[in-house]
C-alpha positions as CSV (number, residue, x, y, z in Angstrom):
1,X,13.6,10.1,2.1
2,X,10.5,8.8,1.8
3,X,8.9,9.0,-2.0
4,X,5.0,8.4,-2.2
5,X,3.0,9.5,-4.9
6,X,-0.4,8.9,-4.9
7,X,-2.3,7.8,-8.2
8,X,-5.6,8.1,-9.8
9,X,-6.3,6.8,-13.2
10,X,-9.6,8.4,-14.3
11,X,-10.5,5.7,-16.2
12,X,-11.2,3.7,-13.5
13,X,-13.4,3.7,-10.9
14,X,-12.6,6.5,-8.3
15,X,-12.2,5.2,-4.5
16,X,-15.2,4.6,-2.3
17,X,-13.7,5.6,0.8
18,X,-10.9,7.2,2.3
19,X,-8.2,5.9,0.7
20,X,-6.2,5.9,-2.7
21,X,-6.7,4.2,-5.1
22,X,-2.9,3.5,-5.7
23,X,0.2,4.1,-4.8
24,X,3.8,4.8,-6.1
25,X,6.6,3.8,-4.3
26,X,10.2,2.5,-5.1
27,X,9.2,1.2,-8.2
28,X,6.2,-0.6,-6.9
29,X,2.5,0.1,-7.5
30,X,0.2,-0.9,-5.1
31,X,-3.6,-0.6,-6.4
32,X,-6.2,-1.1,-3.4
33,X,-8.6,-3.5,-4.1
34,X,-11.0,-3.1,-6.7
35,X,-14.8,-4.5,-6.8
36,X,-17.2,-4.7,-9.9
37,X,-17.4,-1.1,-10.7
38,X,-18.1,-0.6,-14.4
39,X,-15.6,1.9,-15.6
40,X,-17.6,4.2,-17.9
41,X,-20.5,4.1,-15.2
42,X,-19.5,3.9,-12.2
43,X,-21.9,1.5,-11.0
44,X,-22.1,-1.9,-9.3
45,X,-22.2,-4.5,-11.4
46,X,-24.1,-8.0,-10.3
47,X,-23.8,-10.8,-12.1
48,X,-22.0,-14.8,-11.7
49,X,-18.6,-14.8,-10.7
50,X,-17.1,-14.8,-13.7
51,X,-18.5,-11.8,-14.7
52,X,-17.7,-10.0,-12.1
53,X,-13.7,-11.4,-11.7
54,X,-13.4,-10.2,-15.5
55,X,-14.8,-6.1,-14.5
56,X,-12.4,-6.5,-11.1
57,X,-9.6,-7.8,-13.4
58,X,-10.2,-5.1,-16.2
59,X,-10.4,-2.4,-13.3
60,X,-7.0,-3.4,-12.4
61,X,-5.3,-3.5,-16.1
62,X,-6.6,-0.1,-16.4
63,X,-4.6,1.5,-13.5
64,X,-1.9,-1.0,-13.9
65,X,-1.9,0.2,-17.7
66,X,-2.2,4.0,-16.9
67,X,1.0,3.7,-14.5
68,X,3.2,2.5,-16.8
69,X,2.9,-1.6,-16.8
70,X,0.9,-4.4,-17.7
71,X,-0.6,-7.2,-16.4
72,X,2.1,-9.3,-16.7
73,X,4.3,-7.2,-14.4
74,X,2.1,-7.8,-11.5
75,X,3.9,-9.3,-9.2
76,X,1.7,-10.4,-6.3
77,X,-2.3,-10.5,-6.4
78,X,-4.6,-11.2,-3.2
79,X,-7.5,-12.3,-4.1
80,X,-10.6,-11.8,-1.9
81,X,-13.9,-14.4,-2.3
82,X,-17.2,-14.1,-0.8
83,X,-17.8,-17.7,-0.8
84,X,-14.7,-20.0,-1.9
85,X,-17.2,-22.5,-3.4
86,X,-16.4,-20.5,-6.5
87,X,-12.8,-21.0,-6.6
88,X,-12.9,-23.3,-9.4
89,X,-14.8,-20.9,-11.5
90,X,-13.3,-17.3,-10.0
91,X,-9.9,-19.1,-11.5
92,X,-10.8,-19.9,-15.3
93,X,-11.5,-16.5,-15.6
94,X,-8.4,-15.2,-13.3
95,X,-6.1,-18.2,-15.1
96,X,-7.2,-16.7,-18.7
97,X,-5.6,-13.2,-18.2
98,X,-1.8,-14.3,-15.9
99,X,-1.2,-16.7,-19.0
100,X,2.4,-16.9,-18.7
101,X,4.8,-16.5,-15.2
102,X,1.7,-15.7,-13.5
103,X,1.9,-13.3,-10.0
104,X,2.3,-14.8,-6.6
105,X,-1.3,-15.0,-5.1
106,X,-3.3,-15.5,-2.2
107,X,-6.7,-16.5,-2.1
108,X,-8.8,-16.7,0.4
109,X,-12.8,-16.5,1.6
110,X,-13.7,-13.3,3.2
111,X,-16.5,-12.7,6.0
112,X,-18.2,-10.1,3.7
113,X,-16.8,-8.0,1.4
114,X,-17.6,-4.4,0.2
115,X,-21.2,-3.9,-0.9
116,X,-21.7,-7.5,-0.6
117,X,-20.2,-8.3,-4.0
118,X,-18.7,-11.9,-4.4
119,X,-14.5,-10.7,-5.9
120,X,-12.1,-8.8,-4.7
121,X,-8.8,-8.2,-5.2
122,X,-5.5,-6.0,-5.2
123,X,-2.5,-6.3,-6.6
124,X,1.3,-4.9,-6.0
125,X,3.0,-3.8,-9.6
126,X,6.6,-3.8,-10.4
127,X,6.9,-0.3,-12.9
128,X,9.5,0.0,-15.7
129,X,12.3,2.2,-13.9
130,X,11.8,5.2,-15.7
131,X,8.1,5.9,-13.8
């Protein structure tokens, strides 16, 4: 039978579109990806990279933290640039929170992204068994 639950945190920002903004299946959470939305405000926020990798990285410890893991029990990230000139400096940022057995990644430059911010990224969560 097949088991999806659909999840909101409502600390984080609330989809933009269509879709969810995770799911729950088997064990594994799947977030969709996540821009610089601040939280609280719910707005856009522009800035250098690095500030903006830190909000998309927050946005995704919230919902990670709200389902039930962590951080470090993300097991796979994709990671979405605007311009992959800023590799070097989207991953001090990135390399500061997966400290130890960090996820599996991909990384790659997109064509555009979503509201023409420079990070994005989603992630797939392996939950404690009891969520």
């Amino acid at each position: 039978m097949f088991n999806k639950v659909i999840f909101c945190s409502e600390k984080a920002p609330k989809p933009k579109g269509p879709y969810s903004q995770a799911v729950i299946h088997n064990g594994l959470l799947y977030l969709s990806g996540q821009i610089p939305i601040n939280p609280e405000s719910g707005e856009l926020v522009r800035g250098s990279i690095e500030e903006e990798t830190e909000i998309v990285i927050n946005n995704i410890r919230i919902i990670t933290e709200e389902a039930g893991g962590s951080l470090e029990s993300i097991i796979k990230t994709t990671c979405y640039l605007a311009d992959m000139e800023d590799f070097a400096r989207f991953n001090s940022v990135y390399e500061k929170h997966f400290t130890k057995d960090p996820p599996a990644r991909t990384t790659f430059q997109a064509g555009r992204l979503p509201l023409d911010v420079q990070v994005e990224m989603d992630a797939i969560v392996a939950l404690p068994p009891d969520k």
